[in-house]
C-alpha positions as CSV (number, residue, x, y, z in Angstrom):
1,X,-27.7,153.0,178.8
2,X,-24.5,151.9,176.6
3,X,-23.5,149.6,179.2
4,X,-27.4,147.8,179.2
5,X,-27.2,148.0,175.5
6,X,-23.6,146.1,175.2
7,X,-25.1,143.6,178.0
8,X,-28.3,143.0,175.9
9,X,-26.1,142.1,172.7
10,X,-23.6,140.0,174.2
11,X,-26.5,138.1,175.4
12,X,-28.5,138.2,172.4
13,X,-25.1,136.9,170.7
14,X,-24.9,133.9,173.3
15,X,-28.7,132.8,172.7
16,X,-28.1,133.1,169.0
17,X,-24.5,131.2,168.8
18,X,-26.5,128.1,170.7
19,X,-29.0,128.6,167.9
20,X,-26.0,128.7,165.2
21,X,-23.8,125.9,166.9
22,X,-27.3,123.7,166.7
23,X,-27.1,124.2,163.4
24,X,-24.2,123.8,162.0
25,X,-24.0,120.7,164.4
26,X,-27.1,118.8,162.5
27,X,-26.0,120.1,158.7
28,X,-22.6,118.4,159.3
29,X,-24.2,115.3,161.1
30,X,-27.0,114.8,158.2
31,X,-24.0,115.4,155.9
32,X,-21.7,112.6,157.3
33,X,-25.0,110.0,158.1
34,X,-26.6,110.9,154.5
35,X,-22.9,109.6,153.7
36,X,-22.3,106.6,155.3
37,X,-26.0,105.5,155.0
38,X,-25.5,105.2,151.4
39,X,-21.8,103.5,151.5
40,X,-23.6,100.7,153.7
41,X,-26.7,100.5,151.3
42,X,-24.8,99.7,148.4
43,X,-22.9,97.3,150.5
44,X,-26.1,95.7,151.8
45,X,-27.1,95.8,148.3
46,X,-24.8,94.3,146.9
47,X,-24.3,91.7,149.1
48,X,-28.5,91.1,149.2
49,X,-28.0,90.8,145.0
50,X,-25.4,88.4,144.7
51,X,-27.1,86.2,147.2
52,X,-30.2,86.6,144.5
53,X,-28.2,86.0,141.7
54,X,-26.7,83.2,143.4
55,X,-30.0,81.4,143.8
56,X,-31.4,82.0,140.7
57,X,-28.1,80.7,139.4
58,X,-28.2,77.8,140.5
59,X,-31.7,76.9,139.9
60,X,-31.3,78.2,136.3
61,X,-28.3,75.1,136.3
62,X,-30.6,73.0,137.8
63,X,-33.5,73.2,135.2
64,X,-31.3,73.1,132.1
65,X,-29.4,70.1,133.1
66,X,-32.7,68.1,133.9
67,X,-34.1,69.7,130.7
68,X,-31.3,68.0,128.9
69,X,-31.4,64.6,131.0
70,X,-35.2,64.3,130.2
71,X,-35.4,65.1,126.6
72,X,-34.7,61.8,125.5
73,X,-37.7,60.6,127.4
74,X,-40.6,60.3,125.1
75,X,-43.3,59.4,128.2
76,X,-46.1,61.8,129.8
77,X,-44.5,61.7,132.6
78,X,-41.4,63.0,131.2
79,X,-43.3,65.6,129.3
80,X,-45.1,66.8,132.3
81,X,-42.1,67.5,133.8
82,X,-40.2,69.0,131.0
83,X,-43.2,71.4,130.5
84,X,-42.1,72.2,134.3
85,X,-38.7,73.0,134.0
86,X,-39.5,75.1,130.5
87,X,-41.9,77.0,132.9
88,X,-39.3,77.5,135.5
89,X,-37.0,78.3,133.0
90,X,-39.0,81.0,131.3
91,X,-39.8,82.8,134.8
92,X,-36.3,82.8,135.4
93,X,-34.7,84.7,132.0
94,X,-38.2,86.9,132.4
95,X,-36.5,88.3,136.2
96,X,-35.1,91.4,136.0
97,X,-32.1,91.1,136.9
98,X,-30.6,94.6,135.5
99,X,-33.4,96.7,137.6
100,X,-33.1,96.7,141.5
101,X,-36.3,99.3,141.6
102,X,-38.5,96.5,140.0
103,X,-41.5,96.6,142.7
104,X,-42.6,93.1,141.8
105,X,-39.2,91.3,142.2
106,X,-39.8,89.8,146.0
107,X,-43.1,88.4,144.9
108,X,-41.2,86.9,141.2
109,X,-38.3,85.7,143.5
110,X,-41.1,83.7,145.7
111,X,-42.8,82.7,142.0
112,X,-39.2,81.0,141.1
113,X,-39.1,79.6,144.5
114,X,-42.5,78.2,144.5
115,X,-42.0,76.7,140.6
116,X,-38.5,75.2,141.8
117,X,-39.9,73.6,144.4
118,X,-43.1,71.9,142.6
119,X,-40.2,70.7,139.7
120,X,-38.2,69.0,142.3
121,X,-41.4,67.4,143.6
122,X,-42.0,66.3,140.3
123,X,-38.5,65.0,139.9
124,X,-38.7,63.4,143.2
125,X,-35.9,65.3,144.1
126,X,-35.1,67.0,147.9
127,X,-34.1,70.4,147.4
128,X,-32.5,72.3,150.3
129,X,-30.7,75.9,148.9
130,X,-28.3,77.2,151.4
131,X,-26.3,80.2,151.2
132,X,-23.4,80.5,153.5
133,X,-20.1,82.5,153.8
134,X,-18.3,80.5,152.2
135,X,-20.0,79.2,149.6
136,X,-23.7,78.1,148.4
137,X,-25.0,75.0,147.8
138,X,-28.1,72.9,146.2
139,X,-28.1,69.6,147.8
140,X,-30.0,66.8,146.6
């Protein structure tokens, strides 16, 4: 009866050591994922950000210099579009840049983008905003 009884617990031992090994195996595979799923995150983050910042950079450059340019225009035509770029600029010191959980910041970025784009039709300008690896660009 000893010898069923040692037989039954090494094999109870075997079953439960798969059991163990399992997991052990996934708390040290979540560990090292939970890991490097943040590390890339903030990278993607980061990266997704500056591209943001980037464009709203630029556009921010944009409606200030043609704010200045048209400001010695006294027409209604001017004034339309100075209106325009004060819009524009508003919307863009309004984004928030400092909060990344901001749930309405896609649909503000597409705002900006939309207002940008009716201002350079106003201006009669082109726009095309590019953002490459080497560096970004607003062509006219």
């Amino acid at each position: 009866m000893a010898a069923a009884s040692a037989s039954s617990d090494m094999f109870d031992e075997i079953v439960m050591a798969e059991e163990r090994f399992h997991g052990e195996g996934y708390q040290e595979g979540y560990a090292e994922g939970s890991h490097i799923g943040a590390a890339e995150g903030r990278r993607y983050g980061s990266l997704h950000g500056a591209r943001i910042g980037s464009e709203i950079g630029s556009y921010l450059g944009f409606a200030l210099t043609w704010q200045c340019l048209l400001q010695k225009s006294s027409d209604e035509k001017s004034s339309k579009k100075i209106r325009a770029l004060d819009s524009l600029i508003g919307m863009i010191q309004k984004f928030p840049y400092e909060d990344p959980t901001y749930n309405k910041l896609q649909e503000d970025l597409e705002k900006i983008r939309g207002k940008f784009k009716q201002v350079c039709s106003m201006l009669n300008i082109q726009s095309d905003f590019r953002i490459g690896t080497e560096r970004s660009s607003l062509t006219f």
